[in-house]
C-alpha positions as CSV (number, residue, x, y, z in Angstrom):
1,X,0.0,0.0,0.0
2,X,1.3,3.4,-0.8
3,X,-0.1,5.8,1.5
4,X,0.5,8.9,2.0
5,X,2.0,10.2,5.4
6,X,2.7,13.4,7.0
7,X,3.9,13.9,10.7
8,X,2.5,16.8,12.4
9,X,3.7,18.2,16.1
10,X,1.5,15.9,17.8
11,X,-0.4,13.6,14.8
12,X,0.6,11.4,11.7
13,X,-2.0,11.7,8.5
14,X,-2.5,8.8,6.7
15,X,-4.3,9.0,3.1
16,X,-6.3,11.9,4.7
17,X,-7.0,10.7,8.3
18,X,-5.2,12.6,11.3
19,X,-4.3,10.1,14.8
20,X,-3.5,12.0,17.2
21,X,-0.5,10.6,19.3
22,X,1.3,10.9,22.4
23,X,4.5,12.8,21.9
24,X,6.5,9.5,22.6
25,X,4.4,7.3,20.6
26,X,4.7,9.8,17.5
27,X,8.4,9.8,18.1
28,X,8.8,6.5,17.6
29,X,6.3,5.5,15.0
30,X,8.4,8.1,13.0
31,X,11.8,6.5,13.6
32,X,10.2,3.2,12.9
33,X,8.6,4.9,9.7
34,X,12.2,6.2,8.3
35,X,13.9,3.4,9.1
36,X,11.5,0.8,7.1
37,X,11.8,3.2,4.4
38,X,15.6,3.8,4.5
39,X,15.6,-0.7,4.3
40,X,12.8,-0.3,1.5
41,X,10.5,-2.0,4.3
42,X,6.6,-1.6,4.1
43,X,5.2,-0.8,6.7
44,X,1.4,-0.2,7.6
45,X,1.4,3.1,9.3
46,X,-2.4,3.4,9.8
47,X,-2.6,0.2,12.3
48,X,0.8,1.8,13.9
49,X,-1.2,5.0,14.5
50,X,-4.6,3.8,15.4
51,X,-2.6,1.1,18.0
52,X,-1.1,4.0,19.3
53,X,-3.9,6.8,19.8
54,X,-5.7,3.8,21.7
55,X,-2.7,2.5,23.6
56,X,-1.1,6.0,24.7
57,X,1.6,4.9,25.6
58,X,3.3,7.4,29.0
59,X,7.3,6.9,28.1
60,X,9.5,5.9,25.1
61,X,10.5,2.8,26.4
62,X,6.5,1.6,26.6
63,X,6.2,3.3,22.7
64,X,9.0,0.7,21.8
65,X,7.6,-2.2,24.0
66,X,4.4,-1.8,21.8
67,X,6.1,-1.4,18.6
68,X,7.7,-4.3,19.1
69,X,5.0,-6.3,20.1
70,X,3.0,-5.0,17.5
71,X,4.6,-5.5,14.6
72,X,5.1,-9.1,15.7
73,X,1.3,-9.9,16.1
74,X,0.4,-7.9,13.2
75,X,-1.2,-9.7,10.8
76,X,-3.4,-11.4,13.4
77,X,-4.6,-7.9,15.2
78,X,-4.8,-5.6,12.0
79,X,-8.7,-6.3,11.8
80,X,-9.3,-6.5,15.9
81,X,-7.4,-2.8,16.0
82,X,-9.5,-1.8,13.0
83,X,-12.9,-2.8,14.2
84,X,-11.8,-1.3,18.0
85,X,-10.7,2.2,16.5
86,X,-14.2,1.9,14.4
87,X,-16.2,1.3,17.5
88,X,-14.3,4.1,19.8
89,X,-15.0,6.7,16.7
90,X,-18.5,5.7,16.7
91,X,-19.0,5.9,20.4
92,X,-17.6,9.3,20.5
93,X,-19.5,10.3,17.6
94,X,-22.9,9.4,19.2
95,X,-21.6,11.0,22.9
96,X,-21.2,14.5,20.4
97,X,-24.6,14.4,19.3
């Protein structure tokens, strides 16, 4: 997938969507970003970011623990992540109304 990413002061766009990310977490789904893309390594951003704006994580070390962990369930948790970012956006959509 070729998306589209831009990191912000506190978020990361993907194709269009904005997560909003703890300053540790952004810091080190960046580095993971650059590096992936220095090695030519795809990555999918969009689970990274949507793990992240659920999981706010409080240090780096934590951000990295997750990573790590992360990207070694991944293929197993990309739709679990999905549908619980879904459902979160949904609840706070109806709690707006």
């Amino acid at each position: 997938m070729n998306a589209k990413i831009q990191f912000g002061e506190n978020w990361v766009k993907v194709n269009g969507s904005i997560f909003y990310l703890t300053p540790h977490a952004l810091r080190v789904v960046k580095e993971f970003y650059e590096e992936a893309k220095a090695d030519n390594i795809k990555v999918d951003i969009e689970y990274l970011a949507k793990a992240f704006e659920l999981l706010k994580p409080e240090s780096e070390a934590e951000a990295k623990k997750f990573i790590d962990i992360l990207n070694e369930i991944y293929p197993e948790t990309k739709e679990i992540i999905d549908r619980i970012y879904t459902n979160k956006n949904a609840y706070n959509t109806v709690r707006e109304l």
